[in-house]
PDB file with one MODEL, atoms N, CA, C and O in Angstrom:
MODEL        1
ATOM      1  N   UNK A   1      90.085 102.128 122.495  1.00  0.00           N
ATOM      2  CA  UNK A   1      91.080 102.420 121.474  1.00  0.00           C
ATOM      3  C   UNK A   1      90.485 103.417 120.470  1.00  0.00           C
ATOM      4  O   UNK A   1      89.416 103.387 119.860  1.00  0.00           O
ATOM      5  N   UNK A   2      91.479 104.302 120.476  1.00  0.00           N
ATOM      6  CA  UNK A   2      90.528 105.585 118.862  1.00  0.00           C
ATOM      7  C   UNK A   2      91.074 104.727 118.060  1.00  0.00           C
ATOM      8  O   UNK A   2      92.038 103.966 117.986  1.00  0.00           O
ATOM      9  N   UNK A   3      89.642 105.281 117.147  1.00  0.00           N
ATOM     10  CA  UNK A   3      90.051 104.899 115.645  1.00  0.00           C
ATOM     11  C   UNK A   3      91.539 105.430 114.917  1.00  0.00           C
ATOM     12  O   UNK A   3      91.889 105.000 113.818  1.00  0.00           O
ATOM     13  N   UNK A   4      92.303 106.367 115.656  1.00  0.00           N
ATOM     14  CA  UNK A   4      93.350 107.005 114.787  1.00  0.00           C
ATOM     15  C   UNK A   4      94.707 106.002 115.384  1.00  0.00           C
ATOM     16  O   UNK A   4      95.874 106.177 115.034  1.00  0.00           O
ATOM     17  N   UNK A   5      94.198 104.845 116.433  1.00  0.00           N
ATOM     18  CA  UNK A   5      95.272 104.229 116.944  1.00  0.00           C
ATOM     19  C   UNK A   5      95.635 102.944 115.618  1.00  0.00           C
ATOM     20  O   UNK A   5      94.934 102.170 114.967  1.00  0.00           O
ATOM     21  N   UNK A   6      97.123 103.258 115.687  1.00  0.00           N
ATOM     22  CA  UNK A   6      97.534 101.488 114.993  1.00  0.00           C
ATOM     23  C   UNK A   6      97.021 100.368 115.252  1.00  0.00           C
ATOM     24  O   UNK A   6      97.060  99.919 116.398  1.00  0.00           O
ATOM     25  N   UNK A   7      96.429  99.689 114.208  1.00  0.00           N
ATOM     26  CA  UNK A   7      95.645  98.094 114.723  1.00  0.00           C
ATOM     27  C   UNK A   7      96.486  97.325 113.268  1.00  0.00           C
ATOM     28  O   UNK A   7      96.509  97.738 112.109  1.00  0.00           O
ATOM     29  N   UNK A   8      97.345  95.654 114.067  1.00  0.00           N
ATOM     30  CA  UNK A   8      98.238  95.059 113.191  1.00  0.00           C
ATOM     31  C   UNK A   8      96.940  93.560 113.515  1.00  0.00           C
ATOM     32  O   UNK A   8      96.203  93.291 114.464  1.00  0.00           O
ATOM     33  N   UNK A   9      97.201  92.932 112.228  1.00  0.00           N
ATOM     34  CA  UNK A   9      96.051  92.030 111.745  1.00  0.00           C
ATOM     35  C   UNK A   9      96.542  90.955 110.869  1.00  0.00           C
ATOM     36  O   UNK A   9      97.533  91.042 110.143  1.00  0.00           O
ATOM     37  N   UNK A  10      95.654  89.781 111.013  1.00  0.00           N
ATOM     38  CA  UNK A  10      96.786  88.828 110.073  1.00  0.00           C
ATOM     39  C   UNK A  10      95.695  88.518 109.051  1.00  0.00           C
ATOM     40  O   UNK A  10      95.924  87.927 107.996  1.00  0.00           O
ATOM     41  N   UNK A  11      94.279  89.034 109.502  1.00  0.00           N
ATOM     42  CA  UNK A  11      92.894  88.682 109.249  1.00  0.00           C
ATOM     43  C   UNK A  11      92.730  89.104 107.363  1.00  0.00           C
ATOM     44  O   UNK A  11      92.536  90.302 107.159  1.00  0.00           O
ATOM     45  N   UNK A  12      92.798  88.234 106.140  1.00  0.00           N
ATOM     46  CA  UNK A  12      92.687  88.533 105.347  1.00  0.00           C
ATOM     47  C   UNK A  12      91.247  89.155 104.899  1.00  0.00           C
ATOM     48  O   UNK A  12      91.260  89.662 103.778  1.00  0.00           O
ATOM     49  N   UNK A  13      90.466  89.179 105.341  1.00  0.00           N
ATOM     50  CA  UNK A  13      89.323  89.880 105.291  1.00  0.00           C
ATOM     51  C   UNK A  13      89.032  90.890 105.721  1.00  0.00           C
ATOM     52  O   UNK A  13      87.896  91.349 105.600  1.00  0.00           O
ATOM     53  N   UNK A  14      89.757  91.340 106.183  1.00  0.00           N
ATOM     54  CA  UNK A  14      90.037  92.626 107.208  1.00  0.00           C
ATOM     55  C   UNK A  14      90.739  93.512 106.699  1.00  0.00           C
ATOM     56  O   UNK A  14      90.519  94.698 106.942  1.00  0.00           O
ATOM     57  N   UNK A  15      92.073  92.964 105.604  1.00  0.00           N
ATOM     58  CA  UNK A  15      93.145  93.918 104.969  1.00  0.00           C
ATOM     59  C   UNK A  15      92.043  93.740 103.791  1.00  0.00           C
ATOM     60  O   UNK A  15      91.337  94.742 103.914  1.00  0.00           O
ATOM     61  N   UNK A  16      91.517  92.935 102.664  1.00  0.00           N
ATOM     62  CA  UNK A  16      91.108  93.421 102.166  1.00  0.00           C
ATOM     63  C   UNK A  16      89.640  94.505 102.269  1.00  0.00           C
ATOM     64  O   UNK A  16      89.202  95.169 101.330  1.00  0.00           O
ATOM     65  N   UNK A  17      89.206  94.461 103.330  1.00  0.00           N
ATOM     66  CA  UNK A  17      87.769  95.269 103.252  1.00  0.00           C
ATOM     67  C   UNK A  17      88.589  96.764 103.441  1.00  0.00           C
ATOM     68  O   UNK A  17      88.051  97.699 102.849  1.00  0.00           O
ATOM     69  N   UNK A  18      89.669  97.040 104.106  1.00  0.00           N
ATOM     70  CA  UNK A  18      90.004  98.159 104.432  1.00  0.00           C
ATOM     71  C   UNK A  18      91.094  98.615 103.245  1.00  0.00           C
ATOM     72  O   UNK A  18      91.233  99.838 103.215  1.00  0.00           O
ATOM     73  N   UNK A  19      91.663  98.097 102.545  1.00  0.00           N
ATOM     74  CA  UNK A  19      91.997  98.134 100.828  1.00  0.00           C
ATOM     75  C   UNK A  19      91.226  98.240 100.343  1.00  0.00           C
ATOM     76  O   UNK A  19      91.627  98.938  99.412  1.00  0.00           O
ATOM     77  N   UNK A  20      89.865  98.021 100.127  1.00  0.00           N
ATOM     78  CA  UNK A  20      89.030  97.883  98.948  1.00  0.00           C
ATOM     79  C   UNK A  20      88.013  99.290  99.501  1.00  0.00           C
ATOM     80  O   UNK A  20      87.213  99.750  98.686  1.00  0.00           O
ATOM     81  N   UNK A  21      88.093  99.817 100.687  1.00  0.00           N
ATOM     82  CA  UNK A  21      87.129 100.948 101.156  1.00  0.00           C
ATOM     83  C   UNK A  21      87.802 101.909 100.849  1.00  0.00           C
ATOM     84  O   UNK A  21      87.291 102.998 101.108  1.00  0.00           O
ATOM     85  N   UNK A  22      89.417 101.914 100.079  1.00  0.00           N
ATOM     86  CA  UNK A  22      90.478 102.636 100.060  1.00  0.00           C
ATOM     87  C   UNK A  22      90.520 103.291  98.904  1.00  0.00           C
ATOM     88  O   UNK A  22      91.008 104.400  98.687  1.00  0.00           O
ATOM     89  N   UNK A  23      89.845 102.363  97.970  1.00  0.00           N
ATOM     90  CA  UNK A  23      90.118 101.862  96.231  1.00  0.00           C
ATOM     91  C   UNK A  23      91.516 101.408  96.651  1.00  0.00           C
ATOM     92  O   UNK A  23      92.296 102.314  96.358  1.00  0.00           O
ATOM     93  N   UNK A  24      92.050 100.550  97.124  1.00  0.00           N
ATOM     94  CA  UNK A  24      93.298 100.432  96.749  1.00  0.00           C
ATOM     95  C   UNK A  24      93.254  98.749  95.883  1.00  0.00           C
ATOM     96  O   UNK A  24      92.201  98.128  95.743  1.00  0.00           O
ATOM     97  N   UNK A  25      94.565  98.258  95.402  1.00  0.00           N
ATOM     98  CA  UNK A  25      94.470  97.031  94.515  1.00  0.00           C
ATOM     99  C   UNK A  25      95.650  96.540  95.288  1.00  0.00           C
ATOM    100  O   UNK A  25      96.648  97.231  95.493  1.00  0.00           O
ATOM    101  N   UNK A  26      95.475  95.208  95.743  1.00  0.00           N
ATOM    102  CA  UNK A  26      96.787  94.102  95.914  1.00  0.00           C
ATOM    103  C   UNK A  26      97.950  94.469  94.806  1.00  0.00           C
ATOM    104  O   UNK A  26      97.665  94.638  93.620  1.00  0.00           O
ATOM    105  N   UNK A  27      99.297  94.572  95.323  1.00  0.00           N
ATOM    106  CA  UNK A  27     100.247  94.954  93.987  1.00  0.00           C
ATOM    107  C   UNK A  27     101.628  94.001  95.113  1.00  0.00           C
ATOM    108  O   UNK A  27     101.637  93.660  96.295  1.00  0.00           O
ATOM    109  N   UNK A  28     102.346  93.906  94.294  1.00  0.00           N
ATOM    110  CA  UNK A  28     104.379  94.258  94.189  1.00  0.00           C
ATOM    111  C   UNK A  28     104.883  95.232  93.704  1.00  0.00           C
ATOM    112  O   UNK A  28     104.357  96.061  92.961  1.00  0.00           O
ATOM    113  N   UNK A  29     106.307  95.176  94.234  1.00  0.00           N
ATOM    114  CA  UNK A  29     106.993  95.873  93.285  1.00  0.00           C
ATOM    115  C   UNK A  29     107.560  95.380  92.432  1.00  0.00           C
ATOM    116  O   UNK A  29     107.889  94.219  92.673  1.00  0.00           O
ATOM    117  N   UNK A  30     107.886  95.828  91.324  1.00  0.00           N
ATOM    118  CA  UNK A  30     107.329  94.503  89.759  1.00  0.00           C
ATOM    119  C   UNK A  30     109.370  94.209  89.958  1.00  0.00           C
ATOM    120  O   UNK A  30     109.721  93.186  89.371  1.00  0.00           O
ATOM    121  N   UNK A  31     110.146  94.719  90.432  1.00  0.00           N
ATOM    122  CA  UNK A  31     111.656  94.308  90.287  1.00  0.00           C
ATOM    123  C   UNK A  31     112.052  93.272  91.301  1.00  0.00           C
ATOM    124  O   UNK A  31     113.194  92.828  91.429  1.00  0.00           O
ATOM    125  N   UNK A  32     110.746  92.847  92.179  1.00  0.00           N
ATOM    126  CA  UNK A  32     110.890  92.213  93.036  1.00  0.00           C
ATOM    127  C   UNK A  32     110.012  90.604  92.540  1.00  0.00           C
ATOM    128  O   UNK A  32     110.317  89.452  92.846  1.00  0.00           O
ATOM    129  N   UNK A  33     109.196  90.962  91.935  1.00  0.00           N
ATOM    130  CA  UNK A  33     108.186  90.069  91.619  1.00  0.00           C
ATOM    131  C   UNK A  33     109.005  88.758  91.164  1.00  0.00           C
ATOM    132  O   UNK A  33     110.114  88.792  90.632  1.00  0.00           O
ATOM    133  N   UNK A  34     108.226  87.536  91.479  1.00  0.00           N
ATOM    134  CA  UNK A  34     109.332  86.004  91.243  1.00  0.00           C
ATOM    135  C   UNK A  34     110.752  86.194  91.398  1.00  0.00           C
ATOM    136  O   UNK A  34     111.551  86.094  90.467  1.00  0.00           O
ATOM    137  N   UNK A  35     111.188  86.594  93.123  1.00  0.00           N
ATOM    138  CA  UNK A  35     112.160  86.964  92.951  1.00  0.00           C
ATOM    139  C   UNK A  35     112.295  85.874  94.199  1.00  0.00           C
ATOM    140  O   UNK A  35     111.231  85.454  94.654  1.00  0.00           O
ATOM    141  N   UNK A  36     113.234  85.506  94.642  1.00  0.00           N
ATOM    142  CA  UNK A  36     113.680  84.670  95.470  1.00  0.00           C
ATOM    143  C   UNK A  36     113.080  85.202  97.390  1.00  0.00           C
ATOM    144  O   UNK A  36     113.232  84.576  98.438  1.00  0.00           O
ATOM    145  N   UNK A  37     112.504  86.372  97.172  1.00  0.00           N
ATOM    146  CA  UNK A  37     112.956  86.853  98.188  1.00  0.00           C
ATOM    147  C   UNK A  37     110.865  86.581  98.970  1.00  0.00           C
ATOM    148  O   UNK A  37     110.264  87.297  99.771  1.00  0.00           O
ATOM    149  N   UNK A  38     110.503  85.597  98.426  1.00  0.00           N
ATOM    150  CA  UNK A  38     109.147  85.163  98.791  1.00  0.00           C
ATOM    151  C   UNK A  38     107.946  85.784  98.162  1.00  0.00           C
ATOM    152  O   UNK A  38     106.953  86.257  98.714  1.00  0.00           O
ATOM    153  N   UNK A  39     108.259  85.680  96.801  1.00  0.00           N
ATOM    154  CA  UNK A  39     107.340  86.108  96.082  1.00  0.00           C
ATOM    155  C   UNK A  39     107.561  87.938  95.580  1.00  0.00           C
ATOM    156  O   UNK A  39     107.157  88.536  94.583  1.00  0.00           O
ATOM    157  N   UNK A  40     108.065  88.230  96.321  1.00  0.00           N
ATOM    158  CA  UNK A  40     107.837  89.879  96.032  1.00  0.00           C
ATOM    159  C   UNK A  40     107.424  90.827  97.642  1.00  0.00           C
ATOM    160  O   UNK A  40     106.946  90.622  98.757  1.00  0.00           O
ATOM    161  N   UNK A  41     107.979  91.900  96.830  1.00  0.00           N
ATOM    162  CA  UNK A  41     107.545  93.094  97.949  1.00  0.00           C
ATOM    163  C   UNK A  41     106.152  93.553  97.815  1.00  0.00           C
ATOM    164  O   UNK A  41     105.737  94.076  96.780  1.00  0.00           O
ATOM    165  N   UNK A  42     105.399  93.347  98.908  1.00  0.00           N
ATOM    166  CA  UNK A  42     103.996  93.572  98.731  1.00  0.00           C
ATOM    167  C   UNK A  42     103.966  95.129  98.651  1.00  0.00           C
ATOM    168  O   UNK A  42     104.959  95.793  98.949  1.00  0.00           O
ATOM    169  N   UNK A  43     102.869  95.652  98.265  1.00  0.00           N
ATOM    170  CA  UNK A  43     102.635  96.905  98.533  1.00  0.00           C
ATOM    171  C   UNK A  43     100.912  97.177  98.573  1.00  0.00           C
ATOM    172  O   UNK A  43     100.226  96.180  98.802  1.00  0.00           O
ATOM    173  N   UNK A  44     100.483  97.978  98.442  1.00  0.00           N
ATOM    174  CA  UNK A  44      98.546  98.323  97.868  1.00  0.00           C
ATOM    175  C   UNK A  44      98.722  99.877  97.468  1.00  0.00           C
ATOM    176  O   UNK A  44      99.038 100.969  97.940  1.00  0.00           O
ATOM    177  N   UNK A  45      98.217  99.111  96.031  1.00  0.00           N
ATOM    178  CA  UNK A  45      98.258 100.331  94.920  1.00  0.00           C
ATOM    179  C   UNK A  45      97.150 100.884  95.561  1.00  0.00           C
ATOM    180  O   UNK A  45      96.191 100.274  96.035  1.00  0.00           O
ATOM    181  N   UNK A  46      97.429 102.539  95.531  1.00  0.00           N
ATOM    182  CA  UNK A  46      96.091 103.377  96.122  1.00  0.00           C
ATOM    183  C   UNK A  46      95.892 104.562  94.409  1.00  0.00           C
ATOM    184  O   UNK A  46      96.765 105.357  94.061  1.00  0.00           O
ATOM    185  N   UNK A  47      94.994 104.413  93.893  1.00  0.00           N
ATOM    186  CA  UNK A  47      95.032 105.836  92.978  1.00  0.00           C
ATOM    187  C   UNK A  47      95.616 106.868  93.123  1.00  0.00           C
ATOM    188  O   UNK A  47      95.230 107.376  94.176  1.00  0.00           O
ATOM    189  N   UNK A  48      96.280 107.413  92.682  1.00  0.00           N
ATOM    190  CA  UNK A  48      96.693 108.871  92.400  1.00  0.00           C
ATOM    191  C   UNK A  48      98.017 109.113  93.336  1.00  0.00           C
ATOM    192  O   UNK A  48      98.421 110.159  93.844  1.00  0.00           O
ATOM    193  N   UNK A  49      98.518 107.870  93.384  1.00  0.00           N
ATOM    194  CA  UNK A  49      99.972 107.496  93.848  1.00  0.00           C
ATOM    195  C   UNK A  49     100.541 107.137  93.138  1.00  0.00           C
ATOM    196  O   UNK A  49     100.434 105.923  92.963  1.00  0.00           O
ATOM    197  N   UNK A  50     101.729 108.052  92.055  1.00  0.00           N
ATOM    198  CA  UNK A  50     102.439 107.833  91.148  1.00  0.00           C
ATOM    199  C   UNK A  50     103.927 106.772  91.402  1.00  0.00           C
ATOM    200  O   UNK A  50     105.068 107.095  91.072  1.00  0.00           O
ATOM    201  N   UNK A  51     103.641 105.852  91.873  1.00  0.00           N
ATOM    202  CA  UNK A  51     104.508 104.395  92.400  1.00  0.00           C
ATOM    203  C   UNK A  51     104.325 103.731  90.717  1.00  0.00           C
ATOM    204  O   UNK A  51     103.298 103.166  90.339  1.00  0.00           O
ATOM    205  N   UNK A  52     105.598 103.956  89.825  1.00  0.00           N
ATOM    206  CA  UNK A  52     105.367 103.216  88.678  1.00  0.00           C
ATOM    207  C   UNK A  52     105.806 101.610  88.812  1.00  0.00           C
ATOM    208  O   UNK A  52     105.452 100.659  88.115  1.00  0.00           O
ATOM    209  N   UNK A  53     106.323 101.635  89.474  1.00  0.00           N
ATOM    210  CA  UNK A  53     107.274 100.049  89.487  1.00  0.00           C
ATOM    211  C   UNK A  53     106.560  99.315  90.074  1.00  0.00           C
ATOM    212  O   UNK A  53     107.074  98.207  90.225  1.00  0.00           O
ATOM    213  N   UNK A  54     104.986  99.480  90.743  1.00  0.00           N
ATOM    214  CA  UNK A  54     103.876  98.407  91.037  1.00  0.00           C
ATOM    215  C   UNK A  54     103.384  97.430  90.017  1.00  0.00           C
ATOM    216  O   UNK A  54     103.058  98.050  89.005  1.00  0.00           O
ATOM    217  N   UNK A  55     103.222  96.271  89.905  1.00  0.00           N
ATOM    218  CA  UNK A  55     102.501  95.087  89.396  1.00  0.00           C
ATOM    219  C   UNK A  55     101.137  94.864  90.337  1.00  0.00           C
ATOM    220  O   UNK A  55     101.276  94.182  91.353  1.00  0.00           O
ATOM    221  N   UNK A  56     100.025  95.336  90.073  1.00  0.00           N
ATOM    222  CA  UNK A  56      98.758  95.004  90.817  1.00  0.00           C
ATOM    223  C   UNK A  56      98.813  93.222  90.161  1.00  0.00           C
ATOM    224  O   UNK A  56      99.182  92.742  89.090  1.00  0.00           O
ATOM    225  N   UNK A  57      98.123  92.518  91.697  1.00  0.00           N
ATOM    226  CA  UNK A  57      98.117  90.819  91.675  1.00  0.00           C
ATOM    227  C   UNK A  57      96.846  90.711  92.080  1.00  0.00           C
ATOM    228  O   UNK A  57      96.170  91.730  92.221  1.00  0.00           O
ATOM    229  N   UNK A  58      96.294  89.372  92.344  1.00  0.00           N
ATOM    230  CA  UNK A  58      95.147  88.991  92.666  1.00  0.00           C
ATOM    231  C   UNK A  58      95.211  88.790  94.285  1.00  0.00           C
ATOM    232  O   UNK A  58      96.134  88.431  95.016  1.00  0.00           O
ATOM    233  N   UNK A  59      94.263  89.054  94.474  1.00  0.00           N
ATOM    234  CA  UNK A  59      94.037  88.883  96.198  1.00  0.00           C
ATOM    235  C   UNK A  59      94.601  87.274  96.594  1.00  0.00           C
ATOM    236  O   UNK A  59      95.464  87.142  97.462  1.00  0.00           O
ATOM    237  N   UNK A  60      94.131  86.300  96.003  1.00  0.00           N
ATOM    238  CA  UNK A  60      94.717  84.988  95.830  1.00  0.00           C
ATOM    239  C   UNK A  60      96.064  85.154  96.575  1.00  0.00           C
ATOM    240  O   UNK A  60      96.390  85.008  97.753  1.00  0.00           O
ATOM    241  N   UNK A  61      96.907  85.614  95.144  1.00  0.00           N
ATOM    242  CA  UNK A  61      98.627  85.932  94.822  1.00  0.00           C
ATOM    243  C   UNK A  61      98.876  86.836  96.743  1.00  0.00           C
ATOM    244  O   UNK A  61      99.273  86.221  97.733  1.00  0.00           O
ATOM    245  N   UNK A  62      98.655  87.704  96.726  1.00  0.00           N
ATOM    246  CA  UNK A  62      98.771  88.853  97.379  1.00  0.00           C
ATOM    247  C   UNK A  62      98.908  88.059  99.047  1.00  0.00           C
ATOM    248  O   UNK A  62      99.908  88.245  99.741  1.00  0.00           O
ATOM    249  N   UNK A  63      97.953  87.343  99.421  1.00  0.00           N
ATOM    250  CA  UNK A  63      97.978  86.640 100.905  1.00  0.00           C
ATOM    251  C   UNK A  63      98.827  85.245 100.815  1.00  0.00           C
ATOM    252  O   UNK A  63      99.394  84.736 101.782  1.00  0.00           O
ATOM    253  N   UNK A  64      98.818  84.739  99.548  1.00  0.00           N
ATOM    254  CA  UNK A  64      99.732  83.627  99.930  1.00  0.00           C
ATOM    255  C   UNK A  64     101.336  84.534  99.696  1.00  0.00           C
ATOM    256  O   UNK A  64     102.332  83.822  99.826  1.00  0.00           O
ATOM    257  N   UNK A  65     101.515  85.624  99.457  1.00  0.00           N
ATOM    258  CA  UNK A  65     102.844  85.802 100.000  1.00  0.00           C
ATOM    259  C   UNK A  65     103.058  86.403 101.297  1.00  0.00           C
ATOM    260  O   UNK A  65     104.064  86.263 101.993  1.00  0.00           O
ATOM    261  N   UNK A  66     101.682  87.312 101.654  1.00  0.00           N
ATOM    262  CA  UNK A  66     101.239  87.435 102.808  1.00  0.00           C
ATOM    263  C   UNK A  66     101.728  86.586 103.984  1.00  0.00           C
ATOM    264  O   UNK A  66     102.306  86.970 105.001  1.00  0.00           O
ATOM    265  N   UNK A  67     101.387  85.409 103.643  1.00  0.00           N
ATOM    266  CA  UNK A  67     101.138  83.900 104.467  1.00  0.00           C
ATOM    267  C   UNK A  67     102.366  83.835 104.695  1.00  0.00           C
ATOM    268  O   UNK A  67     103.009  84.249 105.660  1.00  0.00           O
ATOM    269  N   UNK A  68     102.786  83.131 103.489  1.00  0.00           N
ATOM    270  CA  UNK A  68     104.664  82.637 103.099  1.00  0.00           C
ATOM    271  C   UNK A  68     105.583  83.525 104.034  1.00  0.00           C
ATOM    272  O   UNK A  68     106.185  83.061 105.002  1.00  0.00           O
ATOM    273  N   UNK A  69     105.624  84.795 103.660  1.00  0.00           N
ATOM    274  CA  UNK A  69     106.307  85.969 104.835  1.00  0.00           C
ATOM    275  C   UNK A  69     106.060  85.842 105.936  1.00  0.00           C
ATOM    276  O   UNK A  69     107.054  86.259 106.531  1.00  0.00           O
ATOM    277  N   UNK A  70     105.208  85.458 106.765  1.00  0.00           N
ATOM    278  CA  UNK A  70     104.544  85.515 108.484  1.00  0.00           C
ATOM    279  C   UNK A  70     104.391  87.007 108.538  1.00  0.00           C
ATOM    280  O   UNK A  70     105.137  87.445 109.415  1.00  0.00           O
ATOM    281  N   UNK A  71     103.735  87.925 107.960  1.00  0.00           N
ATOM    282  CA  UNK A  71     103.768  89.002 107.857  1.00  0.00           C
ATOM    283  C   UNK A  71     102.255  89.531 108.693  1.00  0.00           C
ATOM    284  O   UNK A  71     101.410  88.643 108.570  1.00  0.00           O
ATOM    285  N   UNK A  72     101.903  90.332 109.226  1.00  0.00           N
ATOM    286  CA  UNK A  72     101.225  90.922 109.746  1.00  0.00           C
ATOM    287  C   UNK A  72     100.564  92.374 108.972  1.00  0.00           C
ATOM    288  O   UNK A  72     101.514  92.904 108.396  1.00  0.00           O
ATOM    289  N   UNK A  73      99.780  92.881 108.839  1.00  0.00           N
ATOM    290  CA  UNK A  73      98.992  94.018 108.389  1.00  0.00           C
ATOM    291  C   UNK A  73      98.435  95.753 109.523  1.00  0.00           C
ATOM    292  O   UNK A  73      97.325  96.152 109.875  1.00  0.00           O
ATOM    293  N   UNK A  74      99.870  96.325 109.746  1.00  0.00           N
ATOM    294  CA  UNK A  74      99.302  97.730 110.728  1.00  0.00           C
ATOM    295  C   UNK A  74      98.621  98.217 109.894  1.00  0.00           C
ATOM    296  O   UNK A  74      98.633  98.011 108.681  1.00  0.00           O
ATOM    297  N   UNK A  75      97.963  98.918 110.518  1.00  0.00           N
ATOM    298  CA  UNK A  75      96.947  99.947 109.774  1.00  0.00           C
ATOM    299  C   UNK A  75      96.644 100.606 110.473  1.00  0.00           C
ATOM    300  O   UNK A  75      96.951 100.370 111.641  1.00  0.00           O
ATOM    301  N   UNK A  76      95.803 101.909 110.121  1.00  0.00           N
ATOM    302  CA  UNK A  76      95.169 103.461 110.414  1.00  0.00           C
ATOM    303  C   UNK A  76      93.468 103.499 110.264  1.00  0.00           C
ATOM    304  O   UNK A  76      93.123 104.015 109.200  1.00  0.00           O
ATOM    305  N   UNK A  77      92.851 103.252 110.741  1.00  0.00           N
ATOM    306  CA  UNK A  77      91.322 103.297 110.661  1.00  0.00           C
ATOM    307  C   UNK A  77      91.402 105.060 109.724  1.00  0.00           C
ATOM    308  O   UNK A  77      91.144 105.148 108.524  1.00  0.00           O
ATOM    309  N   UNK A  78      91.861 106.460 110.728  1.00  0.00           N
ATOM    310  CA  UNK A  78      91.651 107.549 110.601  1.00  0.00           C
ATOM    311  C   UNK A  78      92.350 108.274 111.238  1.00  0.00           C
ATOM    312  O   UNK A  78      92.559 107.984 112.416  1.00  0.00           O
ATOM    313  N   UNK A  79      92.978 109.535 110.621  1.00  0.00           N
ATOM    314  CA  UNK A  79      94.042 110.212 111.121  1.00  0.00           C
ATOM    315  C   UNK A  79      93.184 111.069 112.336  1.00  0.00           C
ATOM    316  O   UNK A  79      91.996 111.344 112.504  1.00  0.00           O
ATOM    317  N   UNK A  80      94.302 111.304 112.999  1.00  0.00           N
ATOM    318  CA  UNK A  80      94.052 112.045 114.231  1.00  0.00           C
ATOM    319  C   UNK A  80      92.865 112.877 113.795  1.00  0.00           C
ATOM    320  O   UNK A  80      91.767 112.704 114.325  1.00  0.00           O
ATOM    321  N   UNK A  81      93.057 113.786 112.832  1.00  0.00           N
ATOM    322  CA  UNK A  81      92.017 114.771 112.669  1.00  0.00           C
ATOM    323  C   UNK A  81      90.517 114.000 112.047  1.00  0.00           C
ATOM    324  O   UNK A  81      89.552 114.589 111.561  1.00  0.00           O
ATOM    325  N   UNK A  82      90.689 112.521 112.242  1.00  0.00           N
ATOM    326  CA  UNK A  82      89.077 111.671 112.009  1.00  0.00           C
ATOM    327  C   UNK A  82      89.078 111.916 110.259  1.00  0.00           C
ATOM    328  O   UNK A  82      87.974 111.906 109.715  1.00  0.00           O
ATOM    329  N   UNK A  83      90.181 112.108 109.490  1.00  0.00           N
ATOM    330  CA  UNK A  83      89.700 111.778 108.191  1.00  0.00           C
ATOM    331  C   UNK A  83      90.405 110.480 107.862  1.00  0.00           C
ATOM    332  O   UNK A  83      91.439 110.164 108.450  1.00  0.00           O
ATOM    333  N   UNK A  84      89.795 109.650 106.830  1.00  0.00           N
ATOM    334  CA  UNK A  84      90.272 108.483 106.853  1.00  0.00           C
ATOM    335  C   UNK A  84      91.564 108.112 106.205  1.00  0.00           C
ATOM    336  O   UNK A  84      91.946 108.614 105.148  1.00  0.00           O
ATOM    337  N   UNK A  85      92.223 107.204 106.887  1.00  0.00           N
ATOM    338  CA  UNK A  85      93.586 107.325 106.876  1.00  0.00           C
ATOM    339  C   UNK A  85      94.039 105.916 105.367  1.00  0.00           C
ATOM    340  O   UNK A  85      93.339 105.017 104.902  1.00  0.00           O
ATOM    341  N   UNK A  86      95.281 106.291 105.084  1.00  0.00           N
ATOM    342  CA  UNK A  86      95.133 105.366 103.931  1.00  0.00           C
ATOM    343  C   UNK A  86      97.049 104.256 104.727  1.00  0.00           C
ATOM    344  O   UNK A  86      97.633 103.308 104.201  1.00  0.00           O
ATOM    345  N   UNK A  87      97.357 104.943 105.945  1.00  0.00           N
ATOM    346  CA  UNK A  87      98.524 104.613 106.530  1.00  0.00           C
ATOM    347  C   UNK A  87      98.475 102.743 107.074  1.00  0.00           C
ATOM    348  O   UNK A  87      97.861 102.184 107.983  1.00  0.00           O
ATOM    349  N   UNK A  88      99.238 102.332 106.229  1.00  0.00           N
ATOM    350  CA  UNK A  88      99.375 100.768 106.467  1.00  0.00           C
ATOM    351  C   UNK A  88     101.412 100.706 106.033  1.00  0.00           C
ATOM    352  O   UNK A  88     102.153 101.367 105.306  1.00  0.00           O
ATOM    353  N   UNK A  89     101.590  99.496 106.997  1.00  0.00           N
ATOM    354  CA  UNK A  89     103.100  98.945 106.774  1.00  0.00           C
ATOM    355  C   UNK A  89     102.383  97.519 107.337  1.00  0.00           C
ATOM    356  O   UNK A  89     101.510  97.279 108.171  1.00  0.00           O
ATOM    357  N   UNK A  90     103.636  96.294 105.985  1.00  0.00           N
ATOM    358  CA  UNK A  90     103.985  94.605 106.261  1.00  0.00           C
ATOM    359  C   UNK A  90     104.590  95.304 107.414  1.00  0.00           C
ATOM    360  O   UNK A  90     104.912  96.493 107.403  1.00  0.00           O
ATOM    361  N   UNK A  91     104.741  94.385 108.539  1.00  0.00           N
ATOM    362  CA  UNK A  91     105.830  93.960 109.955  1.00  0.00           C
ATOM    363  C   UNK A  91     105.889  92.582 109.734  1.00  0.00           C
ATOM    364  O   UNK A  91     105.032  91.896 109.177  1.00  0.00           O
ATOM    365  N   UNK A  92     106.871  92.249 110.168  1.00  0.00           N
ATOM    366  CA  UNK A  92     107.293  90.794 110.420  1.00  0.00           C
ATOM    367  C   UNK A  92     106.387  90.355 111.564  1.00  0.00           C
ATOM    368  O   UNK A  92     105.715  91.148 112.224  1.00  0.00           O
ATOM    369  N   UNK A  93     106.416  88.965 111.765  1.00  0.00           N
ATOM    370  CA  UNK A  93     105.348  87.827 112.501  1.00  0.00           C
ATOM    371  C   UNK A  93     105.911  88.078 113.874  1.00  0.00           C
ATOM    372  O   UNK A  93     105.463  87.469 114.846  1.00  0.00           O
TER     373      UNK A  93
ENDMDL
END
């Protein structure tokens, strides 16, 4: 498998090491946040991504809605051209 292939993960140690190699921060979207709809819309704040309507949460917060959702973690090791990729989407379980 290249590194530029999609790899989906449920492994919380895994989304965060590849968030945190990112700088990115566990977040919502704050209109979603304590909202009926399982905590909130996850997202991962990355720097210099002008997304104002994020609420950064605690890693804690962040996997138990993770959990709650049956949600899964795709991700991008590195774009085709081998620079590192910051490309992640939630999928359903």
């Amino acid at each position: 498998m290249a590194k530029s292939d999609s790899i989906t993960t449920k492994d919380h140690s895994v989304i965060k090491k590849w968030t945190e190699a990112r700088n990115g921060k566990p977040a919502v979207v704050e209109s979603t946040a304590n909202s009926s709809e399982g905590g909130g819309l996850l997202r991962i704040n990355f720097p210099g991504y002008a997304e104002d309507n994020l609420k950064n949460i605690s890693w804690e917060e962040f996997f138990e809605i993770f959990d709650e959702n049956n949600l899964q973690f795709l991700y991008q090791e590195e774009t085709k051209d081998g620079k590192e990729s910051r490309f992640f989407k939630f999928v359903s379980d």
